[in-house]
N, C-alpha and C positions, 0 to 999 in steps of 0.2 A: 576384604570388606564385601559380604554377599548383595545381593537385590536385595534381599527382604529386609536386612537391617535398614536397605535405605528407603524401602518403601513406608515401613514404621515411621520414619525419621519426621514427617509431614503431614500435616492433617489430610484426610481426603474430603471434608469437607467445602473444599474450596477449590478453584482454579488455580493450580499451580503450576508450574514452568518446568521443563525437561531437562537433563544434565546427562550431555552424554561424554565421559571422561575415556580417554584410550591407550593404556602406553604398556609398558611390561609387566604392572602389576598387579595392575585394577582395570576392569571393564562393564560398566554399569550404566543404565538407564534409567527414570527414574520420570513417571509423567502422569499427572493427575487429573485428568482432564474428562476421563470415561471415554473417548475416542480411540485410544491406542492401548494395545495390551506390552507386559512384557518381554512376552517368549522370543525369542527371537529367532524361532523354528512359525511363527505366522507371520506369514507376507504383510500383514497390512502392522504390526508392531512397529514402534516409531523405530526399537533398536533394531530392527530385521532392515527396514528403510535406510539406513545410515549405515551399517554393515554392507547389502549385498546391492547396494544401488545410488546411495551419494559419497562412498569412501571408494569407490572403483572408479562413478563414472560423471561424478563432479570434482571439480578445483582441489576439494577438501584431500584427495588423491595423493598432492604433491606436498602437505603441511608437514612441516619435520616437529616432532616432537609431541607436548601433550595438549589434548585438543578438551574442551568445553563446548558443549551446541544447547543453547537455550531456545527454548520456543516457549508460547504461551503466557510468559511472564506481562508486558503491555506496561509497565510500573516497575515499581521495584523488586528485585529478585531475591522473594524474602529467602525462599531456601540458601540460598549462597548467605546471605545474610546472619542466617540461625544455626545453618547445621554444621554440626563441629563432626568434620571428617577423619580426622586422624593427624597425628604429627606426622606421623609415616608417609601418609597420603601427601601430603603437606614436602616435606621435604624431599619426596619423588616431583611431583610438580616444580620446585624450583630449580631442581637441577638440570631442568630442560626447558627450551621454549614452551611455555604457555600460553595457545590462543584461546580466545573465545569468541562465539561464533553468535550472533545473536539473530536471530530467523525471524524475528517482526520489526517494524522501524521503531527507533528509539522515542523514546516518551518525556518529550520538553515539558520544563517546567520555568517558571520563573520563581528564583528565591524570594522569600517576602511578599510574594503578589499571591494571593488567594485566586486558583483557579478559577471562574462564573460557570463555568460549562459544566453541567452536572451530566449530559450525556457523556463527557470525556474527561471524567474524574481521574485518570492516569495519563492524561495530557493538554496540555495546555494549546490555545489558539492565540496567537495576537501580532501587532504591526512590526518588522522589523526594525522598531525605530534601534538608535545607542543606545540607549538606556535599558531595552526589554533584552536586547542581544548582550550587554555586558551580565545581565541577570539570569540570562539560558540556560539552563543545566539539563541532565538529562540521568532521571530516576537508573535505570540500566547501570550507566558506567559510571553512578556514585556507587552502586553496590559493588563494583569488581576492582573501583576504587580505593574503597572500603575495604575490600577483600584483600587486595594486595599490602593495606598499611598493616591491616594486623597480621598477618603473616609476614612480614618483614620479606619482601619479595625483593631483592635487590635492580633487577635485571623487567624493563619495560615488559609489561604484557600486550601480549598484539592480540587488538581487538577486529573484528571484522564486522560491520554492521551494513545498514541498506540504505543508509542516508548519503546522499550525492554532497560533497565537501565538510565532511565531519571533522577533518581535521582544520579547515579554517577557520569554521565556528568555535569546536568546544575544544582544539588539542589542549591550547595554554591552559586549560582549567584541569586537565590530569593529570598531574606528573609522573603517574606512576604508570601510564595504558602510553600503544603506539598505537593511533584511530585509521582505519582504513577503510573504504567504499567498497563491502565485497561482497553481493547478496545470495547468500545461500536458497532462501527461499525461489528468487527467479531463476537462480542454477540448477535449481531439484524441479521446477515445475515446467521447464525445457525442453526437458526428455519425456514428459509426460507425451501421449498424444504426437509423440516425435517423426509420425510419419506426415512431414508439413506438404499439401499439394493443394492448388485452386480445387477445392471440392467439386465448386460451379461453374467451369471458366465463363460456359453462354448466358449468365444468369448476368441479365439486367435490371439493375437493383430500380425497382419499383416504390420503393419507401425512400424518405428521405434522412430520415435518425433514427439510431440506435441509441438505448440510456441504460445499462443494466442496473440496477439499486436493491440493496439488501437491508443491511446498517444502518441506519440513519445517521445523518451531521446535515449542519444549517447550510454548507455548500452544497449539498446534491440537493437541498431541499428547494434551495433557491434556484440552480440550475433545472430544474424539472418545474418547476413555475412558469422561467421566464420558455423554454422550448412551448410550453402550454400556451402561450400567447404569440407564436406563430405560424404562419399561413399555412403550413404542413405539419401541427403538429399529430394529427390522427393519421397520419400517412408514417406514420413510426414504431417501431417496437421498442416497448418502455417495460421496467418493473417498479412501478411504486404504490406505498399503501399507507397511505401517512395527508389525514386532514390539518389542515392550519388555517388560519387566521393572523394576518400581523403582527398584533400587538404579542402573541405567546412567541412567533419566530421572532422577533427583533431578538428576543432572550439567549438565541440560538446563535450569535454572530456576532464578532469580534470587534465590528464596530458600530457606530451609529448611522444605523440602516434609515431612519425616519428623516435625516439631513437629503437622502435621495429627492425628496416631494421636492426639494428647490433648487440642488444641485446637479438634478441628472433627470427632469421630471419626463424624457421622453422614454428611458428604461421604467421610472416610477408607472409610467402610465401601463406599461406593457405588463410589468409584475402583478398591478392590480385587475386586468382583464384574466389573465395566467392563473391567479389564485382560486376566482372562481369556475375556471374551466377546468383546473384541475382535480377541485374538491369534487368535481360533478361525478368525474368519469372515476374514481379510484375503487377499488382495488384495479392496476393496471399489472398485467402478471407473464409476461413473456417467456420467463423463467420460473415461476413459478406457479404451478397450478392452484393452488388454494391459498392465499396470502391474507391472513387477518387484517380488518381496517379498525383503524384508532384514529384517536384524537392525538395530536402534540403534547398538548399535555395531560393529558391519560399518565397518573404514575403507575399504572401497573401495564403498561404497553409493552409490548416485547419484539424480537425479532422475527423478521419471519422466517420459516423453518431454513435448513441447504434446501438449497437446489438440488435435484435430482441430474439436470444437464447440464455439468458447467461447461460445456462449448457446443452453444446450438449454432451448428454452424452455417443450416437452412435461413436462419433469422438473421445471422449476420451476410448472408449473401445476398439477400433483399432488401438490405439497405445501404445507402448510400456510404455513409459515414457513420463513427460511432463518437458519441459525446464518453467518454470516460473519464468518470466522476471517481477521483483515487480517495480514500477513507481521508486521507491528511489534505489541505489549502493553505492555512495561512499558518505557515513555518517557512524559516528562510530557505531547508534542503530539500534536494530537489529528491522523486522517491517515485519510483512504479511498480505495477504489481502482476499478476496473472490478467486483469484488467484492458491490459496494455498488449500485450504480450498472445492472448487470447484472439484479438482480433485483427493480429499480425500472422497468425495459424489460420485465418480464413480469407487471407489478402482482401481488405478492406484496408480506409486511411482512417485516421483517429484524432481528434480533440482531448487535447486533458484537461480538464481540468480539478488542477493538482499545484505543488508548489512550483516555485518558481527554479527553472532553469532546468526542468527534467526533460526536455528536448535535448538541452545540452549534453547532458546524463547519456542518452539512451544514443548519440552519437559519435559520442567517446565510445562509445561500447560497439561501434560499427554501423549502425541502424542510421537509416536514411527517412527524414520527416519529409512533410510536405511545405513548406515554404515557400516552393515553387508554385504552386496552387492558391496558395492562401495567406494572410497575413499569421505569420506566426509569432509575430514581434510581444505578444503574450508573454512567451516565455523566460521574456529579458526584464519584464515589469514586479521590480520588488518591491513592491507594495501590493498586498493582497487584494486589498478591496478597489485599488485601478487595474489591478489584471483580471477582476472580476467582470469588471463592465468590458475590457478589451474582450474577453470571451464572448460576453454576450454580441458584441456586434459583430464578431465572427459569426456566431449562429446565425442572427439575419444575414449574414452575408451567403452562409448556407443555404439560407432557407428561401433565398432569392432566383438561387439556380434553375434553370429550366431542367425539365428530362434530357434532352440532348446534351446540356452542358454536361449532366452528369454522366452520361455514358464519352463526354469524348475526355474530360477530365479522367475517366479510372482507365479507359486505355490507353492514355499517357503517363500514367502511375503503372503500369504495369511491368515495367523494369525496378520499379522501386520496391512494388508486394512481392516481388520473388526475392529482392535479394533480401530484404527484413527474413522474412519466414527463412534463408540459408541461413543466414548470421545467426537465429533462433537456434537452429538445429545445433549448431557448433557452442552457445551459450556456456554449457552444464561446463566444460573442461577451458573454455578460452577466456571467463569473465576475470577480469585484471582486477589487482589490489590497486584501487586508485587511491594514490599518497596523496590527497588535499581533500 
């Protein structure tokens, strides 16, 4: 089976998802995106990547048998879904273990519940209540789900994905997949930039928050509000470019945000100082130099372009702390990214805010949080929109610190930024299949 038959096989019309297959008889790529080429004689080709740099010197090293690496997909994986490979193909894969590797966090959905969130039309936001969690599925591994019954696969396919307890969420709904915590993407972007050192060590961080934002969702949108409404927030490097008004963000948020005016009215009060000190100052652009400004609901709004620098790490040495706003909140698994990861390569401490229990996550994995410092009791809070507000009163708690505090707090974190950034270095080869 050549590349080109497979490149045919898919419209290029569209965003689609990468297949990288590997065993005795077939070796193919296949990624529709405009970013990555095929050859896999150019360094930057997704199959040049996967070849001469995550098959040597990540996890993926040790995988016996035949391997699947999806990227891009965010929804369902129509190619796996449409394209009829071969019997041949077909019964080479089952005669061997069959992983599949999925390089974005999976894409929740709830059966029967109509998505609201039109910015996240390939996934869903909402409360962990019984009812939404017995409803959870996840577009991804219905496809390979799907893929396994009509191929009559006898034998579990072992899935590896980036969601922190995928097996206690969604195993019982598979029958046919073995679910494991194993991220390829924060194992490839490890070795990036892998010479990890205090760039700055004498650099006394003079700001008090770092916020980086690209994408938009209603949790960085919210979070970049409420930092707007305190006492240091222009004493920060921020990227945002996105005007609101209320009544369009309520739209934006999984639950009923306007119950705040009576039940939490001294955040309510700060959100509404926040909003118009926010709309005042945007385009805020740390990372990026020319960032277009819209409206919320502008439907022809878009993103703003990459980044030119993804790790300035001048910006993150001048600030104190950094708020990291992970694309996903309110989903029960716990999920980090380059984000995270980023400004553990610049020895600073970090806020997530993201789902719950990815402190957990990121100390299975070796990595040491700050707890000691600060209330991190956030992380145990499953319910999204009370770990919402625990966040926020961490920021004022942040945002309360004197300059002193802050210089004698990071020289007491300073056994904990070295050993993060060690444990990073060693990531790509040491990150575990975690079985829950």
């Amino acid at each position: 089976m050549s590349i080109e038959y497979l490149k045919q096989s898919v419209s290029y019309n569209s965003f689609a998802p990468a297949l990288y297959i590997n065993d005795q008889f077939i070796e193919f790529c296949i990624l529709f995106n405009g970013e990555m080429t095929f050859d896999d004689e150019d360094d930057h080709s997704l199959l040049s990547r996967i070849k001469q740099h995550w098959s040597k010197t990540t996890w993926m090293k040790d995988i016996q048998g035949n391997i699947m690496l999806w990227s891009g997909n965010c929804g369902p994986i129509f190619t796996l879904d449409e394209m009829d490979i071969g019997n041949q193909v077909i019964e080479n894969l089952k005669s061997d273990n069959l992983t599949f590797i999925l390089y974005e966090p999976l894409s929740l959905y709830r059966k029967g519940i109509e998505n609201k969130f039109v910015d996240h039309k390939n996934y869903d936001q909402f409360e962990s209540t019984e009812e939404n969690l017995e409803l959870m599925y996840a577009y991804e591994l219905d496809s390979i789900e799907n893929f396994a019954k009509k191929h009559n696969f006898e034998r579990k396919i072992t899935v590896y994905c980036c969601n922190f307890r995928v097996k206690q969420y969604l195993q019982h709904k598979y029958h046919h997949l073995d679910l494991f915590c194993r991220d390829i993407f924060v194992s490839s972007d490890s070795f990036t930039h892998s010479f990890y050192r205090n760039w700055f060590p004498k650099k006394v961080p003079h700001k008090k928050f770092m916020c980086l934002n690209r994408r938009y969702t209603g949790s960085r949108h919210m979070t970049m509000i409420y930092l707007a409404s305190t006492k240091n927030f222009f004493s920060g490097n921020y990227s945002w470019n996105v005007l609101t008004d209320f009544p369009f963000l309520e739209g934006k948020l999984w639950y009923n945000f306007a119950e705040w005016k009576y039940s939490q009215t001294e955040i309510w009060d700060k959100l509404h100082r926040g909003i118009d000190v926010l709309n005042e100052v945007v385009p805020l652009n740390t990372d990026n130099e020319n960032p277009w400004v819209y409206h919320i609901a502008d439907p022809l709004r878009q993103d703003p372009p990459p980044v030119e620098n993804k790790l300035p790490k001048f910006k993150y040495a001048e600030s104190f702390v950094t708020i990291v706003t992970e694309t996903r909140f309110a989903e029960p698994m716990g999920n980090f990214s380059e984000k995270v990861t980023n400004v553990m390569k610049c020895f600073r401490p970090f806020i997530v805010i993201g789902p719950p229990k990815t402190l957990e996550y990121l100390k299975i994995l070796g990595f040491k949080t700050f707890g000691g410092f600060w209330d991190e009791s956030y992380d145990d809070e499953l319910n999204h929109e009370k770990r919402l507000m625990k966040l926020f009163k961490l920021i004022d708690y942040i945002d309360s610190l004197s300059w002193y505090d802050q210089k004698h707090i990071l020289e007491n974190m300073n056994l904990i930024l070295s050993h993060n950034a060690a444990v990073l270095k060693d990531l790509p080869m040491s990150f575990p299949a975690i079985p829950y």
